[in-house]
C-alpha positions in Angstrom: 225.1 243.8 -83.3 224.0 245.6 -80.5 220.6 243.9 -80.0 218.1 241.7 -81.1 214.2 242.3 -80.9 211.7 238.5 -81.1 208.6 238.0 -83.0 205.9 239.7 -81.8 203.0 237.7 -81.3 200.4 240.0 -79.5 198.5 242.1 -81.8 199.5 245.1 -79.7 202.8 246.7 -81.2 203.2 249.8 -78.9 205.0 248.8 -75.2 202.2 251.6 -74.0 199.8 249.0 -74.7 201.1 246.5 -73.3 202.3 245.0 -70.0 205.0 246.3 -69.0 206.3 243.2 -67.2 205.6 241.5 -70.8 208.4 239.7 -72.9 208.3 242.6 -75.1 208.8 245.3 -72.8 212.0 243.0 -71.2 213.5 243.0 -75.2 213.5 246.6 -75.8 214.9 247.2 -72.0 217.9 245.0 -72.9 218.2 247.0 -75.9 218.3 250.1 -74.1 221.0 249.0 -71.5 223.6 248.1 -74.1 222.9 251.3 -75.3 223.6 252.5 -72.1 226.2 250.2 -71.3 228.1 251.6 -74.8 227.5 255.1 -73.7 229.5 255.1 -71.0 229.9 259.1 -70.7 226.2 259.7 -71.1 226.7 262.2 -73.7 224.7 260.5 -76.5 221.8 262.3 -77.4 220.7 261.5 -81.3 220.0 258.1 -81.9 219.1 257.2 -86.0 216.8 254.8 -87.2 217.3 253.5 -90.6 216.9 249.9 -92.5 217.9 249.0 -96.0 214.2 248.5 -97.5 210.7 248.2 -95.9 209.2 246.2 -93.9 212.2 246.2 -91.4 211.0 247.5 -88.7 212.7 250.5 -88.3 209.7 252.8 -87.3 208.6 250.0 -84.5 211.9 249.7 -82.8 212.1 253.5 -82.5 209.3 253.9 -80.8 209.5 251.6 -77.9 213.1 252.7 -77.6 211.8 255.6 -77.1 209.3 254.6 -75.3 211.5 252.8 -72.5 214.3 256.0 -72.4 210.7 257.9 -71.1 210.4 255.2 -68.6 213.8 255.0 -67.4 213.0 258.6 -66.3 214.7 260.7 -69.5 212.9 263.2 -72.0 212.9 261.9 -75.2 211.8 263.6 -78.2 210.6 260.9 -81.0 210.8 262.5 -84.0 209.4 261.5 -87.0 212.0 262.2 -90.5 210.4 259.5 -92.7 209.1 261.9 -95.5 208.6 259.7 -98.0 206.2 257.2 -96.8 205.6 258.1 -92.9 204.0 255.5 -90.9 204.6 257.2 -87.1 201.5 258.9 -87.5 199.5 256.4 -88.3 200.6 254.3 -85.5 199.9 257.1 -83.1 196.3 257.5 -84.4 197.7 261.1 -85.0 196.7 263.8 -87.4 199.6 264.5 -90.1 198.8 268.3 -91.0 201.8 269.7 -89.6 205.0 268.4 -88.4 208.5 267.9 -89.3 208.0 269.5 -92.8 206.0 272.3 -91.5 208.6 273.2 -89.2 211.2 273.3 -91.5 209.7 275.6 -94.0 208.6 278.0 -91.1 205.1 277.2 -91.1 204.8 276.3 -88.0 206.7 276.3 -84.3 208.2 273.3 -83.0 205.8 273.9 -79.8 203.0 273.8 -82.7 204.3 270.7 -84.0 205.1 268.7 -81.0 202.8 266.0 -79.5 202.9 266.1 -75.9 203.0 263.4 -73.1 202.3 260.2 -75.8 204.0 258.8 -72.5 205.6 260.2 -69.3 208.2 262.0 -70.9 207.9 261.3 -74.0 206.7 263.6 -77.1 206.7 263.3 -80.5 206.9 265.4 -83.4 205.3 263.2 -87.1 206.9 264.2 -90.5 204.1 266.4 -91.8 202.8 266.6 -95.3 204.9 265.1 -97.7 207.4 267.4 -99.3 208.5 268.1 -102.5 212.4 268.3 -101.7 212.5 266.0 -98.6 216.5 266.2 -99.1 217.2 269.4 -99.6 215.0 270.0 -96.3 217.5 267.7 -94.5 220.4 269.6 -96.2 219.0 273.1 -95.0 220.4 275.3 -92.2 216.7 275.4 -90.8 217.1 271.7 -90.4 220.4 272.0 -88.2 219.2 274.8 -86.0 216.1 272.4 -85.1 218.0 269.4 -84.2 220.3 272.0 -81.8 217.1 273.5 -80.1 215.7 269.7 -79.9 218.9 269.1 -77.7 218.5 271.5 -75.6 215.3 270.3 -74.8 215.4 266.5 -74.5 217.7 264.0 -73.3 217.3 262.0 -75.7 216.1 262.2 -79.5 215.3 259.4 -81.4 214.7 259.9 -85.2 212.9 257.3 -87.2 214.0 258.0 -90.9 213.1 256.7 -94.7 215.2 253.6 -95.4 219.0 254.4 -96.4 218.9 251.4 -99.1 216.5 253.5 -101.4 216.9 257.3 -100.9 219.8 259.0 -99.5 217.6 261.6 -96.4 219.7 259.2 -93.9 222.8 259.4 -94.8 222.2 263.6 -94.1 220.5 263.1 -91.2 223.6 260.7 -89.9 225.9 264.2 -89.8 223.5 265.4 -86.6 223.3 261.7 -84.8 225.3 260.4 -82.1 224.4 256.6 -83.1 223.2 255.1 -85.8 221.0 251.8 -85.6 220.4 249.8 -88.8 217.0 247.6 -88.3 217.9 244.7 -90.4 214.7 241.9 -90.2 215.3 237.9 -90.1 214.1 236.1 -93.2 213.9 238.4 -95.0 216.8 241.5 -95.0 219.0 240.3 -97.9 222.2 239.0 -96.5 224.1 241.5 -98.7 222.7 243.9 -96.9 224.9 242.8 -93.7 228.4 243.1 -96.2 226.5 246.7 -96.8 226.4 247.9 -93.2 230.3 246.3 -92.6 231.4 248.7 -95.2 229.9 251.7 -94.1 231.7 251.2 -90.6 234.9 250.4 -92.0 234.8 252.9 -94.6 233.8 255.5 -91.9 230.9 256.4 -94.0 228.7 256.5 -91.1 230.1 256.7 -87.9 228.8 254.3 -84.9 226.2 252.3 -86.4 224.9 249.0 -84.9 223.0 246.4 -86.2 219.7 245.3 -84.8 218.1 242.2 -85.5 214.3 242.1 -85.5 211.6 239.3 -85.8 213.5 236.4 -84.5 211.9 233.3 -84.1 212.1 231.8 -80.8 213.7 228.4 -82.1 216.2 230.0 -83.9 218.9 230.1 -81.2 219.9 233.4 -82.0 221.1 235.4 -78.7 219.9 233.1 -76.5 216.9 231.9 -78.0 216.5 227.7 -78.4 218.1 225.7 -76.2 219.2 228.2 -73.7 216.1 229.2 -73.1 216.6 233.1 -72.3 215.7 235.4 -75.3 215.5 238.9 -75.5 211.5 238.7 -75.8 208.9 239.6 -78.6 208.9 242.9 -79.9 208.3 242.4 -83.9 205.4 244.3 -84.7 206.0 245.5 -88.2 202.9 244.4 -90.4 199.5 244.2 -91.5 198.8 241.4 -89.5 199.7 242.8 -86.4 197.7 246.6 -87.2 200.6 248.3 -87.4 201.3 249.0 -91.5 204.4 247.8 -93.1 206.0 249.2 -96.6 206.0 246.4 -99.4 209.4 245.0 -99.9 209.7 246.7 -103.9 212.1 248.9 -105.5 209.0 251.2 -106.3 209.1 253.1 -102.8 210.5 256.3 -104.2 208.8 256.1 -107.2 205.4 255.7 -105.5 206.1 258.8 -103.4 207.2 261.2 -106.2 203.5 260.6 -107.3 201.6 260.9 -104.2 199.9 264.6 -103.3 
């Protein structure tokens, strides 16, 4: 486990909205230093978000990672590979007319598609209109030239993707990331899940993937939290409660996409 994220409690969900000396801001900054801390040669670039269902919190955590690489001074790229159900958009208040999709089948540029200065030095590209053929998108050439010219670009790239525990765009994607972070949510990720994520390590079917643990209660005495009293601070935003839009926890995901226009 390379980090744990706290229960949000503010009804903000973006760091660029909140204090900066906040709780919340001091979580995803310890997050970011053990990824630092693992990266010792400084030659990871692509960094994967993925979780087993919804409501994880996949799509939060990547952003205010990203949101704290732009801070610590490097140009990040969030990029937005959810094309099933897409919520980045929606969090940014953004339009969804082109992106990620539009790019891919040549409809549009990459400087067309890309969202600048969301923060100092940070932009962001959504997913686009919802394809027919998300997978073989992520299976295209098109595809694997963008994520080349992406890294010329940007220092770092952080790609938010649909949930590897109910369609398979992930495990693609994983072929162009240098680390792979598995959002898996207190209370409520299955434990099996957990046995999941061990065997795709061991079985080197995805190669350096982490596990972060989001929503933790402050009582629960998980890294630091109860007794110790250090925690890595709030940073669970993930719901309808807190404005931010949250899958429902169902097996119906894909189903409900293959039916939306």
């Amino acid at each position: 486990m390379i980090g744990v994220i706290g229960r949000n409690h503010s009804a903000k969900s973006l760091l660029t909205d909140l204090n900066p000396k906040s709780s919340i801001a001091e979580g995803f900054r310890a997050l970011r230093s053990n990824l630092n801390y693992k990266d010792i040669e400084a030659k990871d670039k692509v960094y994967l978000f993925t979780s087993s269902v919804s409501g994880e919190g996949k799509t939060f955590i990547a952003s205010n990672l990203a949101i704290v690489f732009a801070n610590a001074g490097r140009k990040t790229l969030l990029l937005g590979a959810d094309l099933r159900r897409p919520k980045l958009y929606k969090n940014l208040d953004s339009d969804n007319a082109i992106g990620l999709s539009t790019i891919l089948t040549g409809e549009n540029s990459i400087e067309e598609c890309t969202i600048k200065n969301i923060a100092e030095n940070l932009d962001v590209i959504v997913s686009g209109p919802l394809p027919l053929n998300p997978s073989d998108l992520f299976l295209s050439e098109n595809f694997e030239n963008l994520i080349k010219d992406l890294k010329s670009r940007y220092d770092k790239i952080i790609i938010d993707t649909a949930p590897i525990g109910l369609v398979a765009d992930a495990y693609m994607i994983t072929k162009y990331s240098d680390v792979n972070l598995y959002v898996v949510r207190q209370d409520y990720t299955e434990k099996d899940v957990v046995r999941f994520v061990n065997d795709l390590y061991e079985n080197k079917r995805i190669e350096n993937i982490y596990l972060v643990l989001n929503d933790v209660s402050s009582g629960s005495g998980v890294y630091g939290y109860g007794k110790y009293g250090y925690g890595y601070g709030y940073g669970y935003g993930y719901g309808y409660g807190y404005g931010y839009g949250a899958y429902t926890k169902d097996s119906d995901y894909f189903n409900e996409n293959q039916n939306e226009k």
